[in-house]
Each structure stands twice: as structure tokens, then as C-alpha cells.
C-alpha positions as CSV (number, residue, x, y, z in Angstrom):
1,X,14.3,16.3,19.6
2,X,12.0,16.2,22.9
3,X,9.3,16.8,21.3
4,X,9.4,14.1,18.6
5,X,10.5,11.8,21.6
6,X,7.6,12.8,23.5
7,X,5.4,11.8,20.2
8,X,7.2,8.4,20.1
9,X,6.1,7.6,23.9
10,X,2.7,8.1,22.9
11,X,2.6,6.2,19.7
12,X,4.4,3.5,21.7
13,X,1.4,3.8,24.6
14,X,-1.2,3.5,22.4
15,X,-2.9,6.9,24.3
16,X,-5.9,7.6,21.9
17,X,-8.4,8.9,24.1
18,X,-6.7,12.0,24.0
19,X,-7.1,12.2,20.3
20,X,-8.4,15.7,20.0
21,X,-5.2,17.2,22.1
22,X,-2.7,15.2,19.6
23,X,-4.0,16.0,16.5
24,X,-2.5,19.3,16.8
25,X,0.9,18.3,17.5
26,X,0.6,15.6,15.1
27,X,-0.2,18.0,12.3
28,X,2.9,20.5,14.0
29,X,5.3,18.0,13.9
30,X,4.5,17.1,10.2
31,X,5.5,20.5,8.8
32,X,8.6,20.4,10.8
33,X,11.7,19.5,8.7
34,X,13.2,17.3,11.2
35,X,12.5,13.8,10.0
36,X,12.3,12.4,13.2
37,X,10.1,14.7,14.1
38,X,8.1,13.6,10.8
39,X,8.9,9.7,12.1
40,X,7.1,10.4,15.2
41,X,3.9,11.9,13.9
42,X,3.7,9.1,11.3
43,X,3.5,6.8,13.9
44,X,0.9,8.6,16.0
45,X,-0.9,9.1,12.7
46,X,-0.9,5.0,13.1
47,X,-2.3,4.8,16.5
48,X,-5.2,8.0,16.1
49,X,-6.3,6.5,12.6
50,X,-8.7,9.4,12.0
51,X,-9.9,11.4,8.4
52,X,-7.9,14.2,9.4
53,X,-4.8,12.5,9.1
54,X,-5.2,11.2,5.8
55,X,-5.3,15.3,5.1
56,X,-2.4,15.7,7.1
57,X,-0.6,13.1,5.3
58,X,-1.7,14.4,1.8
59,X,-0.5,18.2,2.6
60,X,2.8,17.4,3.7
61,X,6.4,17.5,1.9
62,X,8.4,15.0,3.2
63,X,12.2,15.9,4.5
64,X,13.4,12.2,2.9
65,X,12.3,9.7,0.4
66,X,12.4,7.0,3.5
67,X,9.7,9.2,5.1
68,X,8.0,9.8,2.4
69,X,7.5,5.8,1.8
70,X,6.4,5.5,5.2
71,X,4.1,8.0,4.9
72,X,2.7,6.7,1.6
73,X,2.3,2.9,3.6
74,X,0.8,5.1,6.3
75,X,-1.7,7.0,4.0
76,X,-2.7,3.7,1.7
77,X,-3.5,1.7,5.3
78,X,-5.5,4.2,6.4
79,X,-7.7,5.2,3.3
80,X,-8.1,1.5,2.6
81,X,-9.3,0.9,6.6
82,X,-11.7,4.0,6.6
83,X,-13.3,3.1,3.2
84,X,-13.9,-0.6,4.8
85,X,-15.5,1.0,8.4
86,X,-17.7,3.5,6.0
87,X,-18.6,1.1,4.1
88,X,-19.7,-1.1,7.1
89,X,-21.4,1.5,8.4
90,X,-23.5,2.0,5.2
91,X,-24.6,-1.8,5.3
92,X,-26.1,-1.6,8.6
């Protein structure tokens, strides 16, 4: 319970320079059965916004169909938002 609270406070921050030293606990609290724990690394998933959270989000078995909705939003924002940067990127 700490922990996913301590992954709330920095989803609610916004802290993203520190993206390399969240991932980890991002991915940790994924596999973890507690759904808040889930929750809470869904919503940092929405605030690091990288490629390796679209893999995290794929690999995981969610503890609830709620959660698993959220994560589906979470995934379908984020794969549509990367293709849009890459593609960008490829026009300049």
C-alpha cells in the first residue's frame, strides 16, 4: 500500500526527469496483484509516456477488468501519440 501511494505522488507531481529510476518500479508494480498497486503504475505509465511502457502494458495480466480497461485507454493513447511523434520525426 506505501508503495503504490508513493507511485500516486509522483504521477500526481508530474516528476519525469527521473524517468530512468521509475521505470523500474513502474514495471514492479505492474506484476504485482494489488490493483492499486496496478492503478498507480498506470498512471505513472501516463506521465513517463515512453516505448517501454507500451511493453510493460502489453506483458501484463490485469488483477480486474476495471484495470484492465484503463490499461487498454492507457496503451491505445500512448501507441497512437508515439506513432504521431515518429512520424514527425520522419518528416523533418
Amino acid at each position: 500500500m506505501v508503495f503504490s501511494t508513493l507511485l500516486f505522488f509522483i504521477a500526481f507531481l508530474h516528476i519525469t526527469h527521473y524517468e530512468s529510476t521509475f521505470i523500474p518500479m513502474t514495471l514492479a508494480s505492474l506484476r504485482d496483484s494489488s490493483t492499486d498497486c496496478q492503478e498507480a503504475a498506470l498512471m505513472l505509465i501516463e506521465v513517463i509516456r515512453t516505448p517501454e511502457c507500451i511493453d510493460a502494458i502489453k506483458n501484463t495480466e490485469f488483477s480486474s477488468p476495471w484495470i484492465k480497461e484503463y490499461a487498454d485507454n492507457v496503451l491505445e493513447e500512448l501507441e497512437l501519440e508515439l506513432e504521431i511523434g515518429s512520424n514527425v520525426n520522419k518528416k523533418n
